[in-house]
N, C-alpha and C positions, 0 to 999 in steps of 0.2 A: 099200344100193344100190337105186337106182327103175329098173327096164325098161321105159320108159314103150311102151308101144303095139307093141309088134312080132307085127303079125297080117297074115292072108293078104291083108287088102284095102290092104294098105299096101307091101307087096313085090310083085316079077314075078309079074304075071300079075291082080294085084287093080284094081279097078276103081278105086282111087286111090294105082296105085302110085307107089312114090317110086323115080326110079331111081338102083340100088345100094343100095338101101335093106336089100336081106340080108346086101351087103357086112361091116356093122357085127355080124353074128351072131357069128362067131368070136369077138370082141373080147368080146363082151357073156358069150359062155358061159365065159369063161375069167374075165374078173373074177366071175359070181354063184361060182364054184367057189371062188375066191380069197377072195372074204368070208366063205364060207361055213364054209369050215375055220379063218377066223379068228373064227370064232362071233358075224359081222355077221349081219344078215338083209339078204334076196333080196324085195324087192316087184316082181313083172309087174304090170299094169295093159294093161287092156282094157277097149277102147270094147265094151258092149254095147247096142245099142238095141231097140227097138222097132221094129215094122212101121208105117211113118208118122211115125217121129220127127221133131220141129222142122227136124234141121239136116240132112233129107234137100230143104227149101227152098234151100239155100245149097249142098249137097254133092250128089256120088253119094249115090244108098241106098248104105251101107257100114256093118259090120259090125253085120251084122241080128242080135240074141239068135240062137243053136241056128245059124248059117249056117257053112257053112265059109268064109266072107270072115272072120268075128270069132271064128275060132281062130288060135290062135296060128300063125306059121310052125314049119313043120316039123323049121326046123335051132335051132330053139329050145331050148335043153337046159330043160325048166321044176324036175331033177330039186333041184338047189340053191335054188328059191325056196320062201319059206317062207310069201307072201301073195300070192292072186293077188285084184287089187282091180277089182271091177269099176264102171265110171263110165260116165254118161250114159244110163241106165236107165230116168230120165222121162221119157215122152214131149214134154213141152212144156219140154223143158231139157236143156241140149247140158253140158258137163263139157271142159275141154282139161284143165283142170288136175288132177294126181292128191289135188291135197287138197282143193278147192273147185270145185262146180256155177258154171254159169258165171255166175249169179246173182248170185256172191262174196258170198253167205251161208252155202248149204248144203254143210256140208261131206261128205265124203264119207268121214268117218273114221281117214284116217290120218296124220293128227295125232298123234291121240288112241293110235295106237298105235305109232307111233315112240317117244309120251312114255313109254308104260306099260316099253318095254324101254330104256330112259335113253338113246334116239339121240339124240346132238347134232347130227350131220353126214349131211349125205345126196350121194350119189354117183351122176349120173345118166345114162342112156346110152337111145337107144332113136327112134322118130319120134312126130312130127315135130317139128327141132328149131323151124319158124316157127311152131308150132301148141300144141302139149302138150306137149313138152319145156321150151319157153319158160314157158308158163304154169304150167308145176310149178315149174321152179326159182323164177321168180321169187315166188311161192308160199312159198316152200322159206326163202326168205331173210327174206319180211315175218314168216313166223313164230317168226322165230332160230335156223333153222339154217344150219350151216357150209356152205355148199351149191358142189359143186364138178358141172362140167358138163364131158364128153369128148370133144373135137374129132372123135378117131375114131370115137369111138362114136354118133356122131347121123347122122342123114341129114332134110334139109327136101326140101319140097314146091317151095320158092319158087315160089308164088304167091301173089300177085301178083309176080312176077320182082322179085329184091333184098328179098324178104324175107325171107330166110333170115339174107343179112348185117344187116338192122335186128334180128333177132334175137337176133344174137350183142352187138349193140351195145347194146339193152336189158339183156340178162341183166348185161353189165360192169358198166353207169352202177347198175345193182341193188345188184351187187356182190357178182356169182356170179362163182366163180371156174372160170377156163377154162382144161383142161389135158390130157393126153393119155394115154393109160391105160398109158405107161411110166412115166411119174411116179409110177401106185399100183404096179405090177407091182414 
């Protein structure tokens, strides 16, 4: 299971909040728990930057290393995750996706550590779905895995407005599959 991004700067109150965006916390702590006793691993994933990063050009500064915007939110259970991966670390290079810098060279390692415990499938839930949740799964898929993404469980930004649903339309024509966290429950 990938949690992709669920930090202060991304919920109420954060400088690029998404709203409802904590809504999906419930849903999130109840599946890491559920993979967890089924002896899945739990990866969070956090934006950490730099003071002056590239894609504060294009963004808020948001989720600055050591800030409380780029901890995690607080209704976050992190007690089930077993990797927290942190991305977007270079300064001249921004990261959406949890396996690859946005470069789409440099990886970011967890590939390489999904293969070492034999995951095929990866199960993803978290923000943003226009942003980094997009660009992991589809990620997720060019690598070979089963990659299943949860209606409930995302919240976008949509912006530019409607791109939350070209989102969802990419990740399908990908051939992520899209489904709702009663399906694994």
């Amino acid at each position: 299971m990938l949690i992709i991004d669920v930090q202060n700067d991304f919920c109420p109150g954060g400088v690029m909040e998404i709203t409802g965006g904590d809504g999906i916390i419930p849903t999130l702590n109840r599946l890491a728990f559920v993979f967890a006793e089924r002896q899945g691993r739990v990866v969070a994933t956090q934006d950490w930057h730099p003071s002056g990063h590239s894609s504060f050009s294009i963004w808020p500064e948001h989720c600055v290393q050591g800030s409380q915007g780029a901890d995690f939110y607080e209704e976050l259970d992190l007690r089930p995750v077993n990797l927290i991966l942190r991305k977007g670390f270079r300064k001249e290079l921004d990261s959406y996706s949890a396996f690859f810098e946005n470069d789409r060279r440099t990886s970011t390692g967890l590939d390489a550590y999904l293969k070492a415990h034999s995951i095929d499938t990866v199960v993803l839930g978290g923000l943003a779905t226009d942003y980094c949740v997009l660009y992991s799964a589809i990620d997720a898929v060019a690598l070979g895995y089963k990659t299943i993404v949860l209606n409930d469980s995302i919240k976008g930004l949509d912006s530019p407005r409607g791109s939350v649903d070209e989102a969802i339309s990419k990740m399908r024509e990908a051939g992520v599959i899209m489904a709702e966290s009663g399906d694994l429950l």
